[in-house]
DRENDRENTOR-228931 format. One record per residue (C-alpha): residue in three letters; chain; x, y, z. Coordinates in steps of 0.05 Angstrom, whole numbers. Example, Ala and Ser with C-alpha at 12.3 -4.5 7.8 and 13.67 -1.06 7.14 Angstrom:
[rec 'ala' 'A' [246 -90 156]],
[rec 'ser' 'A' [273 -21 143]],
***
This chain:
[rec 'unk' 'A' [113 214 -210]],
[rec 'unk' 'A' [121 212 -132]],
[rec 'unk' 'A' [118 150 -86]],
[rec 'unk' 'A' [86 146 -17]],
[rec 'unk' 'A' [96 84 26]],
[rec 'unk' 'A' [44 82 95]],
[rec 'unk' 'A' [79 54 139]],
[rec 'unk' 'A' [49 86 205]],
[rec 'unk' 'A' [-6 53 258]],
[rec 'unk' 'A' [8 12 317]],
[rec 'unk' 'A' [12 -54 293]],
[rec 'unk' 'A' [-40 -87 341]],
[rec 'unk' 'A' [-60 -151 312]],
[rec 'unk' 'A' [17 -170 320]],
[rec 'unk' 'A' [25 -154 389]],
[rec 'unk' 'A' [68 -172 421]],
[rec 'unk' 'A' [120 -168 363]],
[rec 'unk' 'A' [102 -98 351]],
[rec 'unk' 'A' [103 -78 424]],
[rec 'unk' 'A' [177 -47 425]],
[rec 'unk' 'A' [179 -28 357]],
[rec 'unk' 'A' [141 -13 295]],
[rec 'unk' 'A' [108 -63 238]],
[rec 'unk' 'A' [149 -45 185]],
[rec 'unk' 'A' [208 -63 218]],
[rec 'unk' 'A' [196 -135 230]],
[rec 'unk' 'A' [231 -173 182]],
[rec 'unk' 'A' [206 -211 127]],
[rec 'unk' 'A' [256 -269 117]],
[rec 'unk' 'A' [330 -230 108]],
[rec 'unk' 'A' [307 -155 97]],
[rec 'unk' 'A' [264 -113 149]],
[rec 'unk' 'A' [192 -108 120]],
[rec 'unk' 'A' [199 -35 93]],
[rec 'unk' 'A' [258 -54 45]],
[rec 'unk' 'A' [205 -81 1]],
[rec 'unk' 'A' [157 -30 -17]],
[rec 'unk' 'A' [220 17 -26]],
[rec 'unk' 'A' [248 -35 -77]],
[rec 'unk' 'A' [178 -37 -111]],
[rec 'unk' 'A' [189 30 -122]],
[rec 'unk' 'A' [257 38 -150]],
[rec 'unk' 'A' [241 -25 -200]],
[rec 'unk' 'A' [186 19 -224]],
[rec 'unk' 'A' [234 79 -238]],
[rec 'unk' 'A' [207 118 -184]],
[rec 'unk' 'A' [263 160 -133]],
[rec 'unk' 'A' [227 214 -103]],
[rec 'unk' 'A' [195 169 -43]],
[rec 'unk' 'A' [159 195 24]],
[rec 'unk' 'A' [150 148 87]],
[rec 'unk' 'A' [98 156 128]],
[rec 'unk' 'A' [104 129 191]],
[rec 'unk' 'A' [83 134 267]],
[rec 'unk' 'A' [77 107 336]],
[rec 'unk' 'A' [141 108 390]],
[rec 'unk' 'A' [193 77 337]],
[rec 'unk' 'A' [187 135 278]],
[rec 'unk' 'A' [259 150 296]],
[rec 'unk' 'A' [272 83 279]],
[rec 'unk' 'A' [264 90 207]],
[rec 'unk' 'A' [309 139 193]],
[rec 'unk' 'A' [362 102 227]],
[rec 'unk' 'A' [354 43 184]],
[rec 'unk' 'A' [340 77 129]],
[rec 'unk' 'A' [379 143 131]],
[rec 'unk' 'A' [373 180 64]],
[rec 'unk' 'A' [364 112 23]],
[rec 'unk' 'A' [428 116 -15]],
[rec 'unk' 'A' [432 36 -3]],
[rec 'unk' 'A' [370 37 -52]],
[rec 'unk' 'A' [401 81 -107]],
[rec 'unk' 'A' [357 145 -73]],
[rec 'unk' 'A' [392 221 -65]],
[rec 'unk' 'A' [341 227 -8]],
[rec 'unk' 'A' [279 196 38]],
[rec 'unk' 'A' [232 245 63]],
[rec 'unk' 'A' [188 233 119]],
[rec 'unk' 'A' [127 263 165]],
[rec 'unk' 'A' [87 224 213]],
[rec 'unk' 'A' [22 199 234]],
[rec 'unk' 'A' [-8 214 304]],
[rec 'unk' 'A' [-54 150 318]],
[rec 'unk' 'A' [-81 107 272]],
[rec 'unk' 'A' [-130 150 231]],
[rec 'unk' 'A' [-137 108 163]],
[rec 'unk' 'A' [-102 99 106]],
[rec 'unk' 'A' [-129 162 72]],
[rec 'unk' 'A' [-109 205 126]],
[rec 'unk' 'A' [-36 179 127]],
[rec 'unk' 'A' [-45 193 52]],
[rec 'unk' 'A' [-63 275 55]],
[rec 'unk' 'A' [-10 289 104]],
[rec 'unk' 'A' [35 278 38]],
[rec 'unk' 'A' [6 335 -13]],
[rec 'unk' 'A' [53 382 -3]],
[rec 'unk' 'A' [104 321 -19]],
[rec 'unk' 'A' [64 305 -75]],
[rec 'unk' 'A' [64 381 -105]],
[rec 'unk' 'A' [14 371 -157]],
[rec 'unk' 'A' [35 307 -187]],
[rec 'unk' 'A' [18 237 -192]],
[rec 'unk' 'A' [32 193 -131]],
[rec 'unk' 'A' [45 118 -137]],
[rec 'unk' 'A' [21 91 -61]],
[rec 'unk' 'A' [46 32 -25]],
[rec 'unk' 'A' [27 1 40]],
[rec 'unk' 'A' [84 -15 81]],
[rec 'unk' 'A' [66 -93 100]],
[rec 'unk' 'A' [49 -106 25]],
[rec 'unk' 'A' [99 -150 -11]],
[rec 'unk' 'A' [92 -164 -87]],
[rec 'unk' 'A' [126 -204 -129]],
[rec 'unk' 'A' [116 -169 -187]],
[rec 'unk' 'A' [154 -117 -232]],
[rec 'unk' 'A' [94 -62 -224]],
[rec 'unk' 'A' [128 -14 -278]],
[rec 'unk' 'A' [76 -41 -328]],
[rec 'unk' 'A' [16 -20 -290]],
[rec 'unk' 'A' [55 47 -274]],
[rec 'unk' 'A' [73 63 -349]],
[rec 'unk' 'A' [4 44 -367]],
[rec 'unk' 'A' [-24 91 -314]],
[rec 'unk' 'A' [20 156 -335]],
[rec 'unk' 'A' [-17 142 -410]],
[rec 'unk' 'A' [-87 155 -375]],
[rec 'unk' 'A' [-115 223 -383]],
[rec 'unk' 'A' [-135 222 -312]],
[rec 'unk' 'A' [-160 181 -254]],
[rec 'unk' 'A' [-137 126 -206]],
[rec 'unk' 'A' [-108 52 -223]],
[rec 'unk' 'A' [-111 0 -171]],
[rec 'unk' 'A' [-83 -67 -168]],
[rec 'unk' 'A' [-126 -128 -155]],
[rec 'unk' 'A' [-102 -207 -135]],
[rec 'unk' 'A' [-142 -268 -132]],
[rec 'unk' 'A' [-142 -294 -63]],
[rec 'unk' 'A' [-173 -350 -18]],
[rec 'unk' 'A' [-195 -302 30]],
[rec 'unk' 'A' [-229 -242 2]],
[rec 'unk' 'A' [-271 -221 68]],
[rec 'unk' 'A' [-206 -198 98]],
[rec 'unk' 'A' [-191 -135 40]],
[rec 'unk' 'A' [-222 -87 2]],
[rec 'unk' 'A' [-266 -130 -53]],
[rec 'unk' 'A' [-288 -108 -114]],
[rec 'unk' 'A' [-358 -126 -155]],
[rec 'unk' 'A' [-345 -134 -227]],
[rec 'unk' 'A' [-383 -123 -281]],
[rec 'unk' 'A' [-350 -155 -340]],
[rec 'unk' 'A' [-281 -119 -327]],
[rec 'unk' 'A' [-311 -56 -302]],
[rec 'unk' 'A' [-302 -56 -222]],
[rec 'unk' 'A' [-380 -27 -202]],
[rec 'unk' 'A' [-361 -25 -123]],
[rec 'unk' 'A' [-309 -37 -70]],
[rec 'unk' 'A' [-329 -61 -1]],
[rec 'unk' 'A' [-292 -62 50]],
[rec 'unk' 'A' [-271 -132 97]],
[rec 'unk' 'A' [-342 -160 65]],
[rec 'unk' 'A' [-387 -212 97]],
[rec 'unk' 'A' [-401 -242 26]],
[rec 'unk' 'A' [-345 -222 -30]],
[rec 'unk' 'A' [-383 -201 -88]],
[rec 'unk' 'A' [-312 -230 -124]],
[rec 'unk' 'A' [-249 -273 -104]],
[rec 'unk' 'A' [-207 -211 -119]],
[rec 'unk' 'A' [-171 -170 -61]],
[rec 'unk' 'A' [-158 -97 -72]],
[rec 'unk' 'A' [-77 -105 -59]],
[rec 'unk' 'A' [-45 -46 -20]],
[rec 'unk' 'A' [-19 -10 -84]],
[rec 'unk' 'A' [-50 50 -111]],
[rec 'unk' 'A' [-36 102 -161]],
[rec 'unk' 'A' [-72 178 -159]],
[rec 'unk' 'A' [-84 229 -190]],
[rec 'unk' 'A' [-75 301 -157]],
[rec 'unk' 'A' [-154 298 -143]],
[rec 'unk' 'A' [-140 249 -88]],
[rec 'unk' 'A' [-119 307 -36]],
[rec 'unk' 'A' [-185 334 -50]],
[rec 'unk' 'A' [-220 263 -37]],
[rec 'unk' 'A' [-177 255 22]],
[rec 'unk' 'A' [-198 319 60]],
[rec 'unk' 'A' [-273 311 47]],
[rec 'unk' 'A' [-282 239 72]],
[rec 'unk' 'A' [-317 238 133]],
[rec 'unk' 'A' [-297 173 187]],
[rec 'unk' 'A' [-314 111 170]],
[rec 'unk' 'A' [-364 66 237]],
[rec 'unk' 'A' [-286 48 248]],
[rec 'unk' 'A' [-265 116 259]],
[rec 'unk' 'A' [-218 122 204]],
[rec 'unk' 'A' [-209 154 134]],
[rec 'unk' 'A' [-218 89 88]],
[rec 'unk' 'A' [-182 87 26]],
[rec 'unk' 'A' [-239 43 2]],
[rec 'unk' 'A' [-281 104 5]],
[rec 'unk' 'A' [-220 144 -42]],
[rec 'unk' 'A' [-232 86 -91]],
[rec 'unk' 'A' [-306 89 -93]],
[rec 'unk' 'A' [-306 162 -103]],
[rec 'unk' 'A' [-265 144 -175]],
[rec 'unk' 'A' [-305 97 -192]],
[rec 'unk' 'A' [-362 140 -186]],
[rec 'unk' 'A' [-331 198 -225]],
[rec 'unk' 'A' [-311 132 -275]],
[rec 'unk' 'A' [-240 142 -270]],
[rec 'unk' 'A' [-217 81 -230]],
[rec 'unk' 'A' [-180 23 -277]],
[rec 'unk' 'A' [-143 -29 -259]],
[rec 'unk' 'A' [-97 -92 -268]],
[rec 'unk' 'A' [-93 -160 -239]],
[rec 'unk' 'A' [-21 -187 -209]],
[rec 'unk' 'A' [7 -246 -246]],
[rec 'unk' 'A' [55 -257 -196]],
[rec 'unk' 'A' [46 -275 -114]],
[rec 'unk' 'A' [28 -222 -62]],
[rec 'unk' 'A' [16 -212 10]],
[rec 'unk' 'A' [6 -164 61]],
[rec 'unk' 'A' [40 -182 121]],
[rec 'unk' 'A' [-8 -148 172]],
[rec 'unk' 'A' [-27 -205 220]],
[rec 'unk' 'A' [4 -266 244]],
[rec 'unk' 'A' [-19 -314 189]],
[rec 'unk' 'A' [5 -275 130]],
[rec 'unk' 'A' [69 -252 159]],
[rec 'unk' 'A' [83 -319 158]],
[rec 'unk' 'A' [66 -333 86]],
[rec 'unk' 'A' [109 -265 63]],
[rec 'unk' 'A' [168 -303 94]],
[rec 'unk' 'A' [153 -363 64]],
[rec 'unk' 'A' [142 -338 2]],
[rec 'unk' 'A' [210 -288 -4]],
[rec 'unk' 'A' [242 -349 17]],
[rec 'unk' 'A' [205 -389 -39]],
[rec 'unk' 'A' [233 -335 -81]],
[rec 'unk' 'A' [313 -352 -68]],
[rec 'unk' 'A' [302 -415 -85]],
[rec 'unk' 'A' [309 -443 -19]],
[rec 'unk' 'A' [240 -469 7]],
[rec 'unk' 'A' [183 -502 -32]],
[rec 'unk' 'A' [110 -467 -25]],
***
């Protein structure tokens, strides 16, 4: 199994932090931001990582992060993102990474607290399919949200005007090799992008999507507010801050 952090766009909503230099290099209490979703990885037992990453700071990464030995890796590999086509179109320029086999996905701004080798191990036991990862949050209208239908997720919408649930759809995603496929026949979204919300749907559809719900905290750490809470919270972590 393969792992795929996105960690490419421009960063706008935190201009004008990420004005000279990219999102995933701000840093979230003592670490930059992209240390995370590579630990989130590793915990889970997975080595073989790909960054995706854009903008005017790409060279950036690989100065911080070199070949990721500091993480226990033999290797990072890398490609980039011109623009800020979607999450789904940072996704398919890693297939030939992926070489037929499962991908675990990771946004780069999404910080968990959570051990997620559970929800991996329990999706390498499915036949087939996608697993997503879902958090109750105060502020559904700003994610992907799911409808439920006892614990069978009917739906995602995307940033919706009236949550059909309190869950978000957290930036961690696990594929099957169909998800190339998806990838390259979405068409753009009113936004202009290839939504990952539309990947999702497509499973769901086919009735292959499952999922689990976080016990522990999680943010993203895309816009002023939340990057905010993620230090808060890592520093809530160590013990040295009350939340």
């Amino acid at each position: 199994m393969k792992g795929i952090i996105l960690a490419g766009g421009l960063g706008s909503r935190l201009k004008p932090l990420t004005k000279i230099t990219n999102k995933h290099l701000l840093p979230i209490y003592d670490k930059p931001m992209i240390y995370y979703p590579i630990e989130t990885l590793c915990r889970a037992g997975i080595k073989d990582i790909m960054i995706v990453t854009g903008g005017n700071s790409a060279g950036d990464f690989l100065r911080l992060l070199g070949n990721g030995r500091q993480f226990g890796l033999k290797d990072i590999a890398y490609t980039y993102q011109e623009g800020e086509g979607g999450i789904a179109d940072a996704l398919r320029l890693c297939e030939n990474f992926a070489d037929g086999e499962r991908t675990v996905v990771v946004l780069g701004d999404n910080i968990v607290e959570d051990d997620i080798s559970p929800y991996v191990e329990e999706f390498a036991r499915q036949k087939s399919g996608a697993r997503i990862l879902l958090k109750e949050v105060d502020d559904p209208e700003r994610f992907g949200c799911p409808e439920l239908d006892g614990d069978r997720i009917v739906r995602i919408e995307e940033k919706p005007l009236a949550p059909k649930s309190r869950y978000a759809v957290t930036g961690i995603y696990m594929y099957d090799l169909r998800v190339f496929g998806l990838c390259h026949a979405l068409k753009p979204s009113a936004r202009g992008e290839l939504e990952i919300t539309d990947i999702n749907n497509a499973y769901i559809q086919e009735g292959d999507l499952h999922y689990d719900v976080l016990r522990g905290w999680w943010t993203d750490a895309g816009q002023f507010e939340s990057l905010f809470r993620a230090n808060q919270l890592v520093a809530a972590s160590r013990g040295l801050v009350n939340v």
